[in-house]
LODO-737674 format. One line per field, with one value per residue: residue in one letter; x, z, y of N, C-alpha, C in turn; chain. Coordinates in nm, 3 decimals. Each point is the difference from the previous one (the first is absolute). Layout:
LODO-737674
aa c(a | ...)
nX c(X | ...)
nZ c(Z | ...)
nY c(Y | ...)
caX c(X | ...)
caZ c(Z | ...)
caY c(Y | ...)
cX c(X | ...)
cZ c(Z | ...)
cY c(Y | ...)
ch c(A | ...)
This chain:
LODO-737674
aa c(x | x | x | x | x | x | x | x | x | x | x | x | x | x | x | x | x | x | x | x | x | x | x | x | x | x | x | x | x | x | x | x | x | x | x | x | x | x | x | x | x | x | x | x | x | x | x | x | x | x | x | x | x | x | x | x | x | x | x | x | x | x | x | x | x | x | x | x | x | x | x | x | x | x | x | x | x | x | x | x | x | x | x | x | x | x | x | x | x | x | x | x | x | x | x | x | x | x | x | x | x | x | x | x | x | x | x | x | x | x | x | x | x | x | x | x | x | x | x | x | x | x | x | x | x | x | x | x | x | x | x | x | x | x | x | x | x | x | x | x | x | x | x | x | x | x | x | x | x | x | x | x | x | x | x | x | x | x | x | x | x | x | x | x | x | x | x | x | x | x | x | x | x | x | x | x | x | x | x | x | x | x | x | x | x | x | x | x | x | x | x | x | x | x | x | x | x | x | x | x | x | x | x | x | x | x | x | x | x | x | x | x | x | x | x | x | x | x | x | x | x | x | x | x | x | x | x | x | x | x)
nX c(7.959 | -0.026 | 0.061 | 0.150 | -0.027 | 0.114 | 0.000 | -0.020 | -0.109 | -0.085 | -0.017 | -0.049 | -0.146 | -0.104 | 0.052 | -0.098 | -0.078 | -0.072 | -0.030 | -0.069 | -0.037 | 0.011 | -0.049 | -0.061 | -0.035 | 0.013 | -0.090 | -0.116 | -0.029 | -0.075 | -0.095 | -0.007 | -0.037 | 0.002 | -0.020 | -0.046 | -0.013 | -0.053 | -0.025 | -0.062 | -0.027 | 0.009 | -0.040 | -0.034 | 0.056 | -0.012 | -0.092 | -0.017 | 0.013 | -0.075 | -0.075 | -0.024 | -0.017 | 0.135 | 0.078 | -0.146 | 0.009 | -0.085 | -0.046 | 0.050 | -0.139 | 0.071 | 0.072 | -0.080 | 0.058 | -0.043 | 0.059 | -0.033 | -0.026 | 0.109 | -0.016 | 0.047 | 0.078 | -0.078 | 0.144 | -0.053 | 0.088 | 0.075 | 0.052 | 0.109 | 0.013 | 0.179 | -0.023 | -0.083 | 0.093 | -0.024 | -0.024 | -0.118 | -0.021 | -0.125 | 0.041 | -0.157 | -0.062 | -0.153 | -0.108 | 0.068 | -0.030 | 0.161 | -0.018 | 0.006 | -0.041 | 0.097 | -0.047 | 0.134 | 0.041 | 0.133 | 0.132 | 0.077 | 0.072 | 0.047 | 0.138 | 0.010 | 0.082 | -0.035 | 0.104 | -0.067 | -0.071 | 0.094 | -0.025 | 0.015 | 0.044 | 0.140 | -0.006 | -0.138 | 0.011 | -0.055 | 0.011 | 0.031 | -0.023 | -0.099 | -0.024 | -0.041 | -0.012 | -0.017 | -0.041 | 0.151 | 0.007 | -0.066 | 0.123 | -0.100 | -0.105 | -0.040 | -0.003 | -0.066 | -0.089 | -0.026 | 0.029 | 0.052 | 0.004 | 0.104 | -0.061 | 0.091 | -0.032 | 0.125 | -0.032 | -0.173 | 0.071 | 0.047 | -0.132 | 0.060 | 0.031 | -0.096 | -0.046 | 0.116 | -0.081 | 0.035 | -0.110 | 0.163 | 0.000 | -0.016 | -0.108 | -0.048 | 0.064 | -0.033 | -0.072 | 0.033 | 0.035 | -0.132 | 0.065 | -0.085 | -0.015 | 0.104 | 0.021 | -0.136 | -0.010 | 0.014 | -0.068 | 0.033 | -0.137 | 0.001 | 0.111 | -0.057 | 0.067 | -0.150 | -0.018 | -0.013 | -0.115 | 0.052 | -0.095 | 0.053 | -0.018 | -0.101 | 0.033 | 0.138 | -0.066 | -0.147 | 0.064 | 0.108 | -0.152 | -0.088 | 0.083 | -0.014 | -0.164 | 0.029 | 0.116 | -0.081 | -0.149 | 0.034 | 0.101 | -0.106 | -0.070 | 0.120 | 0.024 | -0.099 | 0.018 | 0.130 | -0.077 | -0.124 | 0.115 | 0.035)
nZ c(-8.015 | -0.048 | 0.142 | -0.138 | 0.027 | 0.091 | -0.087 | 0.088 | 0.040 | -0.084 | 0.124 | 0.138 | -0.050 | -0.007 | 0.074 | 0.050 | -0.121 | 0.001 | 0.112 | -0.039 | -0.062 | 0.124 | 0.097 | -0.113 | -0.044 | 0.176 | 0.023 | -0.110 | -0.026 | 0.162 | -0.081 | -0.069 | 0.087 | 0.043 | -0.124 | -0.065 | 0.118 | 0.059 | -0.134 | 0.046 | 0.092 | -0.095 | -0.117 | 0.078 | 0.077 | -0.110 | -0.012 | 0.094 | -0.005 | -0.131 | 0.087 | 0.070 | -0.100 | 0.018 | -0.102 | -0.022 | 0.027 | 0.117 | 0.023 | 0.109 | -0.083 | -0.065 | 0.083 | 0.068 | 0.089 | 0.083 | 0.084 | 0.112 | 0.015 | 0.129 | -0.053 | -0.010 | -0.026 | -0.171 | -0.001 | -0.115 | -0.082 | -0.106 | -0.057 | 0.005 | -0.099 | -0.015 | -0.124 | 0.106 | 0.021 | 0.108 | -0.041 | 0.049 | 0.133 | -0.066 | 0.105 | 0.033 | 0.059 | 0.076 | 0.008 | -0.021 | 0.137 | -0.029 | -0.091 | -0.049 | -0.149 | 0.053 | -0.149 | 0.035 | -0.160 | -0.018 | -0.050 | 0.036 | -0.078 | -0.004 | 0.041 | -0.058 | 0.032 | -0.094 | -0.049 | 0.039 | -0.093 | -0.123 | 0.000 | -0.118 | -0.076 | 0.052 | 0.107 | -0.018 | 0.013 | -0.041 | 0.041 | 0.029 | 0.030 | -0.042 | 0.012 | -0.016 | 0.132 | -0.025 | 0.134 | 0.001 | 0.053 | -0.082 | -0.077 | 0.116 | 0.037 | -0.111 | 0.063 | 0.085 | -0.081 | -0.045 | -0.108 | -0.003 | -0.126 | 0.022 | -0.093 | 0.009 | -0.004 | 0.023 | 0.047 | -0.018 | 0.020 | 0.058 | 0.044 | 0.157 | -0.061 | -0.006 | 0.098 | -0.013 | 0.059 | 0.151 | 0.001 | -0.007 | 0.127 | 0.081 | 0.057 | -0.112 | -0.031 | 0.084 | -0.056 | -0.120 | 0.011 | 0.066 | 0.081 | 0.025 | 0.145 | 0.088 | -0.020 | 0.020 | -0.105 | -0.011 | 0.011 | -0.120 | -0.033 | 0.014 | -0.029 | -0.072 | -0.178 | -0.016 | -0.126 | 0.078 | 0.015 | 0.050 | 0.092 | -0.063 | 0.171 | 0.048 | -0.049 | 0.048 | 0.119 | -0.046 | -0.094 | 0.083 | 0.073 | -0.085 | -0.007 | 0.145 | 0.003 | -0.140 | -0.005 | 0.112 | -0.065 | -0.089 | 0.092 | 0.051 | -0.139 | -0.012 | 0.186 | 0.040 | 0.011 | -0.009 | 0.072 | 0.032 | -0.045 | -0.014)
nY c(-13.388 | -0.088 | -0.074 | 0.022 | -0.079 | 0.035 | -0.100 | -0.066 | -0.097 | 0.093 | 0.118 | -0.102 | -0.082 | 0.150 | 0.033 | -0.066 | 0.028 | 0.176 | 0.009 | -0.135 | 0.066 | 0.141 | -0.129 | -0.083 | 0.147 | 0.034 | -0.130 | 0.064 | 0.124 | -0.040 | -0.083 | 0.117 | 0.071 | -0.126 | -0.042 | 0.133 | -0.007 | -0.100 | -0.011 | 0.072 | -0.131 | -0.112 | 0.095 | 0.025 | -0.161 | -0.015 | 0.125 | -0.011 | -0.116 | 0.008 | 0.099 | -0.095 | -0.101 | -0.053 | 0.024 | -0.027 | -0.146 | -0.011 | -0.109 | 0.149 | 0.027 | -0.074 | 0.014 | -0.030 | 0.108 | 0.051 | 0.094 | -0.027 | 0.084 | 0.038 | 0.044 | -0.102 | 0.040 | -0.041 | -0.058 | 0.039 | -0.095 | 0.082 | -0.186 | 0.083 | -0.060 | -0.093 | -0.032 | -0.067 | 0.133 | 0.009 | 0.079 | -0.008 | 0.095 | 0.009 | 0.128 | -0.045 | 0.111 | -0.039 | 0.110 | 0.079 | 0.091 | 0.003 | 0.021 | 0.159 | -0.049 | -0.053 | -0.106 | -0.054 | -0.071 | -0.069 | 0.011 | -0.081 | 0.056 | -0.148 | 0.026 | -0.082 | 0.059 | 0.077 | 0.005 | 0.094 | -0.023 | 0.015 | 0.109 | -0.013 | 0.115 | 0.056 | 0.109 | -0.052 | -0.190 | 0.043 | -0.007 | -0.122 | 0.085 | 0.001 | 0.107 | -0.139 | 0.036 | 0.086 | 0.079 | 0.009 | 0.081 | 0.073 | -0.002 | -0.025 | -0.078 | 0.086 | 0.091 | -0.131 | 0.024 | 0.144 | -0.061 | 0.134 | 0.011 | 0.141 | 0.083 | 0.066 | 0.053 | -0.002 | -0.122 | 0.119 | 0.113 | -0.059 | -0.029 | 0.037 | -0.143 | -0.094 | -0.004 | -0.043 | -0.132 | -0.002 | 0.086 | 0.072 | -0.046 | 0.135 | 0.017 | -0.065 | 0.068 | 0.006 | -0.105 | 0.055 | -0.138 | 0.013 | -0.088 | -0.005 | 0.051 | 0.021 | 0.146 | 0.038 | 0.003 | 0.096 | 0.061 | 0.125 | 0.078 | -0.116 | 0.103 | -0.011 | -0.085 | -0.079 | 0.021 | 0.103 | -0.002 | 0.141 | -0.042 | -0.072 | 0.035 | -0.002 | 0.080 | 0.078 | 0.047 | -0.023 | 0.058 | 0.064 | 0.019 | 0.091 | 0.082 | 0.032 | 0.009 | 0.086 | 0.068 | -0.007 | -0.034 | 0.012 | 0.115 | 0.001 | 0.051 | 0.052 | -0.088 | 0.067 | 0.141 | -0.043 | -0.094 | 0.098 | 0.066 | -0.109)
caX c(0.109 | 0.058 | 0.141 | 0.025 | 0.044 | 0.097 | -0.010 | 0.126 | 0.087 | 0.027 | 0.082 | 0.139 | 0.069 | 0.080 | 0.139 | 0.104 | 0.047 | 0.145 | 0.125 | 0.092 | -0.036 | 0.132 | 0.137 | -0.015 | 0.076 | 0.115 | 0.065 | 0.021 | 0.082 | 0.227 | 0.084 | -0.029 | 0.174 | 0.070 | 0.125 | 0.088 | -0.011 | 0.117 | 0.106 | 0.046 | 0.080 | 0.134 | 0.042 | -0.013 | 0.054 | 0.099 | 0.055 | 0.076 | 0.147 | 0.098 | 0.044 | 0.094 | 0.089 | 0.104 | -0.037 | 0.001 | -0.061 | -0.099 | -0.177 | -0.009 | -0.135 | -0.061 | 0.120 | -0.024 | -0.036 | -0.067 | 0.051 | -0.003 | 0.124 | -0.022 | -0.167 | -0.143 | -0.035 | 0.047 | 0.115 | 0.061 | 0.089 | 0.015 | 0.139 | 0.013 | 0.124 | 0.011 | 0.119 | -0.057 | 0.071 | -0.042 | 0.059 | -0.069 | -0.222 | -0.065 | -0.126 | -0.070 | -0.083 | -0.125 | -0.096 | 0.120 | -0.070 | 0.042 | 0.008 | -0.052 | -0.136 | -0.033 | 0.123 | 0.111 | 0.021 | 0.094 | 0.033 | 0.121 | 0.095 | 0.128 | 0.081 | -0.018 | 0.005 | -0.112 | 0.052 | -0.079 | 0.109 | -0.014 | -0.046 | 0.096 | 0.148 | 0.033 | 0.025 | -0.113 | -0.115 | -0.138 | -0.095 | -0.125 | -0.159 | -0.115 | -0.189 | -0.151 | -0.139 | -0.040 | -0.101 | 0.040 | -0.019 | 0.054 | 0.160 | 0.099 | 0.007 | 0.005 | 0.207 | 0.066 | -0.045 | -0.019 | 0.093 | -0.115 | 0.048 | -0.020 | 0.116 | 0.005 | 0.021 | 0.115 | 0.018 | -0.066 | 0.058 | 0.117 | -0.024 | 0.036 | -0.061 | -0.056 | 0.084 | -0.051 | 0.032 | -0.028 | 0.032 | 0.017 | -0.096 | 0.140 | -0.093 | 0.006 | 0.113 | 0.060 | 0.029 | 0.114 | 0.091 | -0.053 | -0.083 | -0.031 | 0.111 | -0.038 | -0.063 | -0.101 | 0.029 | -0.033 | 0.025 | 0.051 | -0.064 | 0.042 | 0.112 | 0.127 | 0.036 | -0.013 | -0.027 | -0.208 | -0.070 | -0.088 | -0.150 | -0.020 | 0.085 | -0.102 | 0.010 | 0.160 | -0.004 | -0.063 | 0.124 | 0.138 | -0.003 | -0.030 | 0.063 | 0.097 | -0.042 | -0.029 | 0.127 | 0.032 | -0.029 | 0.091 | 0.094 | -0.057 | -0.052 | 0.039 | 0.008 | -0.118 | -0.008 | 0.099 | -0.018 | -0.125 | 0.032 | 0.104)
caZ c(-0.085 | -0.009 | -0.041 | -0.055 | 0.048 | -0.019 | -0.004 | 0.088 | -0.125 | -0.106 | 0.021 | 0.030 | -0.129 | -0.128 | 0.075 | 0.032 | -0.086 | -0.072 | 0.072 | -0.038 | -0.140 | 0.010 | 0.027 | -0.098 | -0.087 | 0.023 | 0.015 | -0.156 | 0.006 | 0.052 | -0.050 | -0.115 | 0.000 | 0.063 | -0.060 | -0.060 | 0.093 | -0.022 | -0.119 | 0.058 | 0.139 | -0.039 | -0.058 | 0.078 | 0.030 | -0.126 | -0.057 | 0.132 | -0.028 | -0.105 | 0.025 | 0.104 | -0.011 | -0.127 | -0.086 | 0.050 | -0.149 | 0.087 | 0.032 | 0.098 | 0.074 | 0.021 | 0.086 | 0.094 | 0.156 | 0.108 | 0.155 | 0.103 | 0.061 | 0.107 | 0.002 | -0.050 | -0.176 | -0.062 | -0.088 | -0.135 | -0.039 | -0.150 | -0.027 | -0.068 | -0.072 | -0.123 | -0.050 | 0.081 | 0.106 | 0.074 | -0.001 | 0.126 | 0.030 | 0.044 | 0.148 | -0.031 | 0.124 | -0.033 | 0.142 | 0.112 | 0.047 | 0.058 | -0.081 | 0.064 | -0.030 | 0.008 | -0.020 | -0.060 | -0.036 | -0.044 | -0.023 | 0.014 | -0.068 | 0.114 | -0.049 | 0.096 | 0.166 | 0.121 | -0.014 | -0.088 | -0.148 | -0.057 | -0.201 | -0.088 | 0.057 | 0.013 | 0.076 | 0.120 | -0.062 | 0.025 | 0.048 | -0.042 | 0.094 | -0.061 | 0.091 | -0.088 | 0.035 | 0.138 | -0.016 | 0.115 | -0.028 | -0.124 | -0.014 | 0.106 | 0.064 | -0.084 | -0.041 | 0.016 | -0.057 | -0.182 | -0.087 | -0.109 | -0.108 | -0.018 | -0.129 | -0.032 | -0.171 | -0.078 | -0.077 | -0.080 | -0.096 | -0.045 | -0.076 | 0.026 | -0.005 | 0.113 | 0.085 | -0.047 | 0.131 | 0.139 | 0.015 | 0.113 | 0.149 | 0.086 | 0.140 | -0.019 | -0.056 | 0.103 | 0.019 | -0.111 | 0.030 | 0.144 | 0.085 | 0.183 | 0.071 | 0.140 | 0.024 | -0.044 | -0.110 | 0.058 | -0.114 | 0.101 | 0.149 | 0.048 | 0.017 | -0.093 | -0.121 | -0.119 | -0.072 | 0.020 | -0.090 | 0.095 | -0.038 | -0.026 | 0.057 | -0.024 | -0.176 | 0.005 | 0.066 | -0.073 | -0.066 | 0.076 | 0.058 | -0.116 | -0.078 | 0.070 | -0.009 | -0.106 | 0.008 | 0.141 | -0.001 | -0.130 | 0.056 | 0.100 | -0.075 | -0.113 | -0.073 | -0.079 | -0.136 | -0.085 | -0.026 | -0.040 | -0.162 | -0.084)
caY c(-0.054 | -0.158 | 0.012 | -0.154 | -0.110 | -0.062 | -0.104 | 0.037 | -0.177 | 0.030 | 0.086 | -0.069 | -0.073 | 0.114 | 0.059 | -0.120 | -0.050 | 0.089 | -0.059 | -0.108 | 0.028 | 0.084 | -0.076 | -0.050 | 0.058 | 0.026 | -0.115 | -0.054 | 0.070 | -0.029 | -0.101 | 0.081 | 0.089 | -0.029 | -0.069 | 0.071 | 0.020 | -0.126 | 0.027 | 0.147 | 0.042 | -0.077 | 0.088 | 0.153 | -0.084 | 0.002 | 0.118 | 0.036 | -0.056 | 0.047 | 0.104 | 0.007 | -0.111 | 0.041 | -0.099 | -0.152 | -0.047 | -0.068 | 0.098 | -0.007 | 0.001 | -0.139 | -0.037 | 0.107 | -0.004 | 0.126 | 0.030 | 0.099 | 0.105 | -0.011 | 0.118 | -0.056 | 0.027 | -0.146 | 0.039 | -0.054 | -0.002 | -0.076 | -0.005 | -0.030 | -0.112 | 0.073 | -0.139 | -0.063 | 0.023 | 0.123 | 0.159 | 0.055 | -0.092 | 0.111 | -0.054 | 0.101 | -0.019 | 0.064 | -0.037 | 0.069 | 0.099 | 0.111 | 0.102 | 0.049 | 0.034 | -0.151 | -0.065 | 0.014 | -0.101 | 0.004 | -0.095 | -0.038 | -0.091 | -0.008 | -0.100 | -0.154 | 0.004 | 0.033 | 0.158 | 0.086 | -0.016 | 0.127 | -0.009 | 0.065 | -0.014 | 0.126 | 0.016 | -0.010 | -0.017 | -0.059 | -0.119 | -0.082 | 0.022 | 0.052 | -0.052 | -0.015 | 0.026 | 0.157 | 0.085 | 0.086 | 0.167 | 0.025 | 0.107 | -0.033 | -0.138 | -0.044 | 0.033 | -0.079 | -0.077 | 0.010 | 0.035 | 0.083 | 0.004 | 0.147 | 0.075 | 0.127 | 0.119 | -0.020 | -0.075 | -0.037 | 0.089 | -0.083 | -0.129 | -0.141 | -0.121 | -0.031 | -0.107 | -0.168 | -0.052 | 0.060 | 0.157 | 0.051 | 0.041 | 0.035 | -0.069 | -0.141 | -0.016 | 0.033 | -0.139 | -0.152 | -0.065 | 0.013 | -0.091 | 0.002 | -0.090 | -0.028 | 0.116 | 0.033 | 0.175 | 0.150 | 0.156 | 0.067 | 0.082 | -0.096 | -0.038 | -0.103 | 0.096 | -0.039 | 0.160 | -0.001 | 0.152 | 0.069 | 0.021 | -0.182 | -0.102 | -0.119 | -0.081 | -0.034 | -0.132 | -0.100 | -0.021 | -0.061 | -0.110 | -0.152 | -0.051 | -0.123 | -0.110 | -0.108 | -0.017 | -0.060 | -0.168 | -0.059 | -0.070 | -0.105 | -0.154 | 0.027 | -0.149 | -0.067 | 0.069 | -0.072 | -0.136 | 0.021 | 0.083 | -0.104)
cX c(0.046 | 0.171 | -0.001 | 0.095 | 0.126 | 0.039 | 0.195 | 0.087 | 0.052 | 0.149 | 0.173 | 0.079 | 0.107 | 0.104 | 0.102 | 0.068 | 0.085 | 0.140 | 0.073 | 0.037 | 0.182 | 0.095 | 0.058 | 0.096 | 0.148 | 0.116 | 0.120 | 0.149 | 0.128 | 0.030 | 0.067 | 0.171 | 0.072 | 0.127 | 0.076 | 0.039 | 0.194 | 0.110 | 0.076 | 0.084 | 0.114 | 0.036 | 0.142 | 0.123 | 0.121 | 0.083 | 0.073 | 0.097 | 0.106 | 0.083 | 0.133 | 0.114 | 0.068 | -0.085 | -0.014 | -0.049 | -0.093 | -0.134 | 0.011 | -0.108 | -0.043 | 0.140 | -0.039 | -0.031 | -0.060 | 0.032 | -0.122 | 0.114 | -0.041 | -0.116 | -0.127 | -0.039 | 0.022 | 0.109 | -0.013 | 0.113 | -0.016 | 0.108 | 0.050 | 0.125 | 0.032 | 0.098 | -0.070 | 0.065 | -0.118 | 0.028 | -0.084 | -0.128 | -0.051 | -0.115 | -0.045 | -0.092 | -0.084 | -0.051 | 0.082 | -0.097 | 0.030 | -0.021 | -0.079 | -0.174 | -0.039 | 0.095 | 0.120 | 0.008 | 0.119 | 0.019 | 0.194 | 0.068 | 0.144 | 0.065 | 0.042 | 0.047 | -0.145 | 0.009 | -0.087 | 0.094 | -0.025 | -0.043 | 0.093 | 0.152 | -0.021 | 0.063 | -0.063 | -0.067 | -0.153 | -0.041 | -0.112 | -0.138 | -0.092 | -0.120 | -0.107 | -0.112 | 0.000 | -0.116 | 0.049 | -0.018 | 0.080 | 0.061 | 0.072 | 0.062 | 0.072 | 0.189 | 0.059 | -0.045 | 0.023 | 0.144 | -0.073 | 0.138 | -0.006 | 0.055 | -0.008 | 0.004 | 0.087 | -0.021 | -0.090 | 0.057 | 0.135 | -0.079 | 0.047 | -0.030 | -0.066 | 0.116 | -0.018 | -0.009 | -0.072 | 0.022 | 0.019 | -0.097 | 0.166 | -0.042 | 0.038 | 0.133 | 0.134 | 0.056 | 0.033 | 0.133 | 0.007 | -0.027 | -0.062 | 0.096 | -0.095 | -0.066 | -0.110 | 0.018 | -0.129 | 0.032 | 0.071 | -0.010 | -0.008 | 0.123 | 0.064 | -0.005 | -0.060 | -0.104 | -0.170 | -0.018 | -0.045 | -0.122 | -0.037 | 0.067 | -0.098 | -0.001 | 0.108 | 0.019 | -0.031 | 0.082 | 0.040 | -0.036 | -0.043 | 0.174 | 0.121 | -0.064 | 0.055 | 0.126 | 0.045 | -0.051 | 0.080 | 0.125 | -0.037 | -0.031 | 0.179 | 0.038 | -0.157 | -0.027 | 0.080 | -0.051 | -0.095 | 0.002 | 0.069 | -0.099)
cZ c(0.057 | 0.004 | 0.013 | 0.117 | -0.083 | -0.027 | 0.089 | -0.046 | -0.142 | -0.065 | 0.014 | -0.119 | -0.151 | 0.095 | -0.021 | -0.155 | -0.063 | 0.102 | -0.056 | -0.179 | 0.009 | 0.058 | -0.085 | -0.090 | 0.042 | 0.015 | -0.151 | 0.007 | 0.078 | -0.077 | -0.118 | 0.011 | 0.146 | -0.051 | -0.068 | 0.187 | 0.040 | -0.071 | 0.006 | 0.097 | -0.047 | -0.049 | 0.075 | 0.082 | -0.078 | -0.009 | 0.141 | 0.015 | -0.103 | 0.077 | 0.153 | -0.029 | -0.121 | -0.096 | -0.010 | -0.148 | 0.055 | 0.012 | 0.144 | 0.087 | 0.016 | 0.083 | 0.152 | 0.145 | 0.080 | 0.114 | 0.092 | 0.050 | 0.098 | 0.043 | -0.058 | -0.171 | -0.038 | -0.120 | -0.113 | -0.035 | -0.147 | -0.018 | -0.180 | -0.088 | -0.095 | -0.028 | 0.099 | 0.158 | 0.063 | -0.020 | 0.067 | 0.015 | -0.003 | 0.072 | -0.006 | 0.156 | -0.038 | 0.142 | 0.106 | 0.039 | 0.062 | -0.070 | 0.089 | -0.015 | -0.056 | -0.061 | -0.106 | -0.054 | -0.073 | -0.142 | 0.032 | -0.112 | 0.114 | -0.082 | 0.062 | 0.139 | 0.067 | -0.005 | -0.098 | -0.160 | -0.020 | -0.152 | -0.041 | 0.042 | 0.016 | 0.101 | 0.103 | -0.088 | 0.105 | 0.109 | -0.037 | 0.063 | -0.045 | 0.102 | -0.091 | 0.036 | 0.138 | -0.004 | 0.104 | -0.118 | -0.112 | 0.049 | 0.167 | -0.009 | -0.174 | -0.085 | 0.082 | -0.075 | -0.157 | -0.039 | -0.138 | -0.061 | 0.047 | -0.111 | 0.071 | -0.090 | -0.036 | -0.010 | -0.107 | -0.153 | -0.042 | -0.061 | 0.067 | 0.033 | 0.153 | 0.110 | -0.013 | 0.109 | 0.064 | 0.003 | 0.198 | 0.092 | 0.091 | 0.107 | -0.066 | -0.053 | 0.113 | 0.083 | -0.052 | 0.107 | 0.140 | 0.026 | 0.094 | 0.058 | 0.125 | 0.062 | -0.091 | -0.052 | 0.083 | -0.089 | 0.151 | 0.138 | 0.094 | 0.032 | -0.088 | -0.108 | -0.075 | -0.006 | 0.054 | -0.046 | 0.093 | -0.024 | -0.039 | 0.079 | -0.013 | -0.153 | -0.019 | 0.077 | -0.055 | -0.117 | 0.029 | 0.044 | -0.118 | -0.084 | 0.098 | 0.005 | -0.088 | 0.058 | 0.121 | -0.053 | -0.101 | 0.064 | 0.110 | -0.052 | -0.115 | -0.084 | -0.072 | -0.121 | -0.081 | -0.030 | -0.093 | -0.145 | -0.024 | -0.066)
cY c(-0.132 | 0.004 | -0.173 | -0.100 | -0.057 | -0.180 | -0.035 | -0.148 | 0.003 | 0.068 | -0.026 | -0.089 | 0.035 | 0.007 | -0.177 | -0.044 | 0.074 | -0.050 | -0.110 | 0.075 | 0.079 | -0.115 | -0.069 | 0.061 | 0.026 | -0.102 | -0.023 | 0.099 | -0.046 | -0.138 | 0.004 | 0.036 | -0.056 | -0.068 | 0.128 | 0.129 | -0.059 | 0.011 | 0.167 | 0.025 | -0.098 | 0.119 | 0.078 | -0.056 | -0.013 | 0.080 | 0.048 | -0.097 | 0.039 | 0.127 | -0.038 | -0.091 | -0.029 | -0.117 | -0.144 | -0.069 | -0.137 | 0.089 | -0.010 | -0.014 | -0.136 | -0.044 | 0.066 | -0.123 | 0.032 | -0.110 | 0.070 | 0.117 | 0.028 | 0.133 | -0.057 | 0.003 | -0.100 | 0.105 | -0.121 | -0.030 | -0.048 | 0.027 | 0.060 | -0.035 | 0.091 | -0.121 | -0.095 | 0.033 | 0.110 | 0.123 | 0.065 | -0.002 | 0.152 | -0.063 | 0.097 | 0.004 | 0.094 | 0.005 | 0.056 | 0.075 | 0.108 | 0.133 | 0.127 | -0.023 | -0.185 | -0.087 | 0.052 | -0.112 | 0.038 | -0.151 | 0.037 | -0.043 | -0.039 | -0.094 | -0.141 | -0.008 | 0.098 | 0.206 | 0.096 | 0.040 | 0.178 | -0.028 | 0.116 | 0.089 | 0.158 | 0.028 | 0.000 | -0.076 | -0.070 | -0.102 | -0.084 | -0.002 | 0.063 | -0.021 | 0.034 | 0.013 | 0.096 | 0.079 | 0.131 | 0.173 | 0.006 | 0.115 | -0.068 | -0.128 | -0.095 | 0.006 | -0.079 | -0.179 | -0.038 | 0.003 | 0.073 | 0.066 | 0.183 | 0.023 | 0.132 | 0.130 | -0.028 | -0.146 | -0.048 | 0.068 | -0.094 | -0.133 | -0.134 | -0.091 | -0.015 | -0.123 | -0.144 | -0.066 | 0.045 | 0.140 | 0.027 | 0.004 | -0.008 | -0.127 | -0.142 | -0.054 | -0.021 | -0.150 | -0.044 | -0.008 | 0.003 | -0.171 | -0.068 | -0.109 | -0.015 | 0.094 | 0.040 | 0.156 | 0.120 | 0.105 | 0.060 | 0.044 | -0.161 | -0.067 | -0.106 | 0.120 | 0.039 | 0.157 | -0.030 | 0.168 | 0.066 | 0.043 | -0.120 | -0.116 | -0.138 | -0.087 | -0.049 | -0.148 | -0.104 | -0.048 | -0.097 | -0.162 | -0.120 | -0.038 | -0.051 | -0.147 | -0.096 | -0.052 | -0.096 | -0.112 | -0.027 | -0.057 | -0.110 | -0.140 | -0.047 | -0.156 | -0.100 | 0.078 | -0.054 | -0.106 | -0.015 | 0.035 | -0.103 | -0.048)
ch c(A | A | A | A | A | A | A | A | A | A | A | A | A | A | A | A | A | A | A | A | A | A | A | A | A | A | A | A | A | A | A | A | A | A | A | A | A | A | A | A | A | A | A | A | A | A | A | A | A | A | A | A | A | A | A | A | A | A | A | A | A | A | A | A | A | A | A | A | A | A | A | A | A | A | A | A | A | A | A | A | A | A | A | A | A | A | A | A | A | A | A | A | A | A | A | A | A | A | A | A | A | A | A | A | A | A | A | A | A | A | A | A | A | A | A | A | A | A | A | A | A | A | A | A | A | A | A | A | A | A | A | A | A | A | A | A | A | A | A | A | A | A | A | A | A | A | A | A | A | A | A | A | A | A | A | A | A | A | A | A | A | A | A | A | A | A | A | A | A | A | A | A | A | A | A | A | A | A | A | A | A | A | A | A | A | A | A | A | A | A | A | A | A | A | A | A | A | A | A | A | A | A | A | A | A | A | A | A | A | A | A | A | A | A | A | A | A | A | A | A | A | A | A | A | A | A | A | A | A | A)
């Protein structure tokens, strides 16, 4: 029995070209959806300001800053106006690594001095903090992250309306009208106030610390942030 001879130049050549043939295509493809890619993450930008910051009548995404913070993070700032006056910045930070299962990304709504804002009214309202991007334990790491909408039986049998706004988080909520100062913030089991989750100290932490960030560079930058939004 005659065995066939592998043509090995040949060989290499079929490989080399399906190769440029799959880079080719993938190239097409990221140029393909890199602009509706883009347009997703302005999206997503938007819709997280509308949520931390009072009513503005400026395009805050096009008014923006970024800071270093003293951890090394780059802090966003978007101003935003109302009548052409300041009514406040949402700062936003990404690339944090404290989290337990990696990054924490927040956004800040603050009021022009630098003070974590609240959203809506009552007797506990809200805070302006939303985190847009996590990968910490679902039900743990995450009840200090999600704002998730609960009905209960009685309120599906009553029919009641859904929540408008910022839905309750005890953990995030816990900073409206919080502003960093001279002392660096701590959850509890660390001896300072602020509300952490037993079983979620690593995520509590990571919290605390992105949203003193936002709050510490804003009051640090607050005379170029002013200058920068006129």
């Amino acid at each position: 029995m005659s065995e066939k001879k592998i043509n090995i130049p040949m060989l290499g050549t079929f490989l080399g070209v399906i190769a440029a043939i799959a880079a080719g295509l993938l190239s097409g493809v990221q140029a393909m959806t890199a602009p509706q890619i883009e347009a997703n993450k302005k999206a997503a930008i938007s819709l997280a300001m509308d949520q931390v910051l009072p009513a503005y009548d400026n395009d805050p995404s096009t008014e923006f800053q970024t800071f270093t913070c003293g951890r090394g993070w780059d802090v966003t700032f978007y101003a935003a106006r109302k009548d052409g006056k300041i009514v406040g910045y949402a700062g936003k930070v990404d690339n944090t690594d404290d989290g337990f299962s990696g990054t924490v990304s927040l956004m800040v709504g603050l009021l022009p001095d630098g003070t974590v804002g609240s959203i809506g009214s009552g007797d506990v309202a809200n805070s302006a903090v939303i985190v847009t991007a996590q990968t910490e334990t679902p039900g743990l790491g995450t009840a200090l992250t999600d704002r998730k909408q609960q009905k209960t039986i009685v309120d599906l049998i009553q029919g009641s309306e859904a929540v408008t706004g910022l839905v309750p988080n005890k953990y995030l909520d816990w900073y409206a009208g919080r502003k960093a100062g001279d002392n660096v913030w701590g959850i509890v089991k660390d001896g300072d106030a602020i509300n952490g989750k037993t079983g979620a100290t690593i995520t509590s932490r990571a919290v605390c610390e992105a949203v003193y960030a936002v709050s510490r560079t804003a009051v640090d930058n607050l005379e170029t942030l002013s200058k920068g939004a006129e």
